[in-house]
C-alpha angles and dihedrals in degrees: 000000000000105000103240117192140179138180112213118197129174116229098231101125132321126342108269122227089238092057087047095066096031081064088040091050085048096055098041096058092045089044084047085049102041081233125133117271114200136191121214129171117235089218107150093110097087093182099058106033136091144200083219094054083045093057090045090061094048102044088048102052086051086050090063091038106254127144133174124230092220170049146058116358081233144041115228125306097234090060158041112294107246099189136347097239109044169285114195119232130207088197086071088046111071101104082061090044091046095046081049096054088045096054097043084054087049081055104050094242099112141026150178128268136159085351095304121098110227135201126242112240122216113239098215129084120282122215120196123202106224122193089201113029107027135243101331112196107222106195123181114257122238085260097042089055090061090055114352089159106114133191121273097173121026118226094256079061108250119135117241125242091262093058103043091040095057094039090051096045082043097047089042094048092243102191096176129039114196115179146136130296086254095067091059094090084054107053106072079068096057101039079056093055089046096051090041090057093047104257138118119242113251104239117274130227121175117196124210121269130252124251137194112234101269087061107252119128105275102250120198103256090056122099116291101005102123123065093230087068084067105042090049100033098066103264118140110235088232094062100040089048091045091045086051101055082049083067104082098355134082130182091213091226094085091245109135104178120072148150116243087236086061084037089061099048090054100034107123129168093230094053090076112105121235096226127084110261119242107225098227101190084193096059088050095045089051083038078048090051098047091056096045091054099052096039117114117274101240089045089053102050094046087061103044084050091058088049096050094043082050083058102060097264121137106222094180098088093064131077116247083241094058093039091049098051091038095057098044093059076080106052090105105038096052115091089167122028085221090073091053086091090063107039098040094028081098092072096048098040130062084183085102121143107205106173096082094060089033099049095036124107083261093082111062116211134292086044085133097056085047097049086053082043098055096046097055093063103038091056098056103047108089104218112062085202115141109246085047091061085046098059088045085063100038088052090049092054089043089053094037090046084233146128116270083229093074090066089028100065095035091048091049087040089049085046112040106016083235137097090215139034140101133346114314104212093041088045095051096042091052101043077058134223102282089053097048096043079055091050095049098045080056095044088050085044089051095048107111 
């Protein structure tokens, strides 16, 4: 038996980082199996969904790389293509749906009443098979036993989540349905429409849910809840997608960074925990950090020059060579690109006010003597290399009988406005000898 996957999200808002990893989880297993993973829009709620959320889903999932193997050569009519193979859409589906409802009332199964056509419930127990979480007994409730039947079709006609989700895994031959904890109560219902339209239930597996770090169950509206935090806030796809199968998932061999391709190889069933997973936003900053580091250099720059140009910075002034270098003395600070403009503004801005970190409690006395000091030397050495701008400083603290750190701290705070930031020397060298002599006449002039 082919393993044959989908991920079925309703367009109803943004892409949830629980649905992320619910699709992750998905693809994984069909790429592990060799099997067939799909994506198909629950969109048969006209009054809630939206071509944009639509687009949001789409352009997400291809963020974390993934893609789907199937589906319609074309997207709907009434709207943007958003890829040439696929999604699915249950809006195009209603004459299947229909032929559905009318065979389950041939059979007895369902029936009209106040305008809405509703689905006989078995009686008996009901016991799911759960790959995850084990045989799970469903008996009716007091209440339910009075009236377990449930709606299938509302009485404006349009067919409910449990119907359309158990004809489309039954039409597309799902083998495999891999969802969210919260799915379990729903699933007895839909193992009885199976059976009642003469079908076996693919097999079920729910994974646990996903929880802030105070333990409640992470809503839409919490931090970080929602996947465009991460595409716009920084975050490389490959680490998010590799901190979210780390939610619910564990190789069992204590390596926690991987590339979905390793993830694949590795991806079982039986590896989901069974506990619900703690979202911890610093794991995946440091997670965010180790891939950054290790990413390759062009990629890296292009990126960080987005970023900047997203910051208000012109970039066009500069050379490629001196953005290039500017940008990569940050490679290893960074733990989010979206902290590149304020730690590397200072190369591609001459706006900078000074007085504040020259004038502040930081600098001990005597900084203006230093800066002057300091540009007097500087001035006067012929390669701006960095381990030349180091021995002018080692050779000032020898002949002052002082700390490196005294020249050190005035000459980061004249050339970049910060007491902290990338390396000194590289920075220096590669602001450049005329800059920095610049930067040092303002700091002097700023010095109280």
């Amino acid at each position: 038996m082919k393993v044959r996957v989908r991920f079925a999200p309703s367009p109803t808002g943004f892409l949830h980082i629980g649905g992320a990893r619910t699709a992750l989880f998905n693809w994984l297993f069909a790429k592990h199996a060799g099997g067939t993973f799909i994506l198909r829009i629950e969109d048969t709620d006209a009054a809630r969904n939206t071509e944009a959320a639509v687009n949001v889903i789409v352009e997400g999932l291809r963020w974390l790389g993934v893609d789907w193997d199937e589906g319609p050569s074309t997207s709907r009519s009434d709207g943007p293509s958003v890829g040439e193979a696929g999604p699915y859409f249950q809006s195009q589906r209603s004459e299947i749906y229909r032929s559905r409802v009318e065979e389950l009332k041939s059979k007895g199964f369902a029936y009209d009443r106040d305008g809405a056509v509703r689905f006989r419930m078995p009686r008996d127990p009901i016991t799911v098979h759960d790959l995850v979480v084990g045989d799970v007994r469903r008996e009716l409730t007091d209440r339910e036993a009075q009236d377990p039947d449930f709606v299938i079709v509302r009485s404006d006609g349009q067919p409910v989540f449990h119907l359309v989700n158990v004809i489309d895994d039954l039409e597309m031959g799902i083998t495999h349905v891999i969802r969210g904890e919260d799915h379990l109560s729903n699933t007895p219902k839909h193992i009885a429409l199976f059976e009642a339209l003469g079908a076996t239930p693919p097999a079920y597996a729910h994974i646990p849910l996903i929880l802030n770090q105070d333990g409640s169950k992470m809503g839409k509206r919490d931090q970080g809840a929602s996947l465009i935090t991460y595409m716009e806030g920084g975050f490389l796809p490959e680490a998010v997608a590799n901190y979210i199968c780390l939610l619910g998932w564990s190789p069992k061999d204590n390596r926690e960074i991987f590339s979905l391709p390793e993830i694949a190889a590795k991806f079982e069933l039986t590896q989901i925990l069974r506990h619900n997973a703690r979202f911890d936003f610093t794991k995946l900053r440091w997670l965010n950090w180790e891939f950054i580091r290790s990413m390759d250099q062009q990629r890296f720059v292009k990126l960080g020059a987005e970023i900047m140009q997203k910051a208000g910075f012109d970039l066009t002034k500069s050379p490629e060579n001196y953005i290039s270098a500017a940008l990569l003395t940050c490679k290893e600070k960074v733990q989010q690109l979206v902290e590149l403009p304020a730690l590397a503004g200072f190369f591609f801005t001459e706006d900078l006010d000074l007085a504040p970190a020259i004038q502040s409690n930081d600098l001990t006395s005597g900084v203006k003597e230093r800066l002057m000091s300091l540009k007097s030397n500087l001035e006067t050495i012929d390669s701006f290399a960095a381990d030349h701008i180091q021995s002018v400083l080692k050779r000032l603290a020898s002949e002052s009988g002082s700390k490196m750190s005294v020249f050190v701290h005035p000459l980061r705070v004249a050339c970049t406005g910060a007491a902290s930031g990338p390396s000194l020397y590289h920075l220096v060298e590669i602001l450049g000898k005329s800059r920095v002599l610049r930067r040092l006449d303002r700091a002097i002039a700023a010095c109280p």
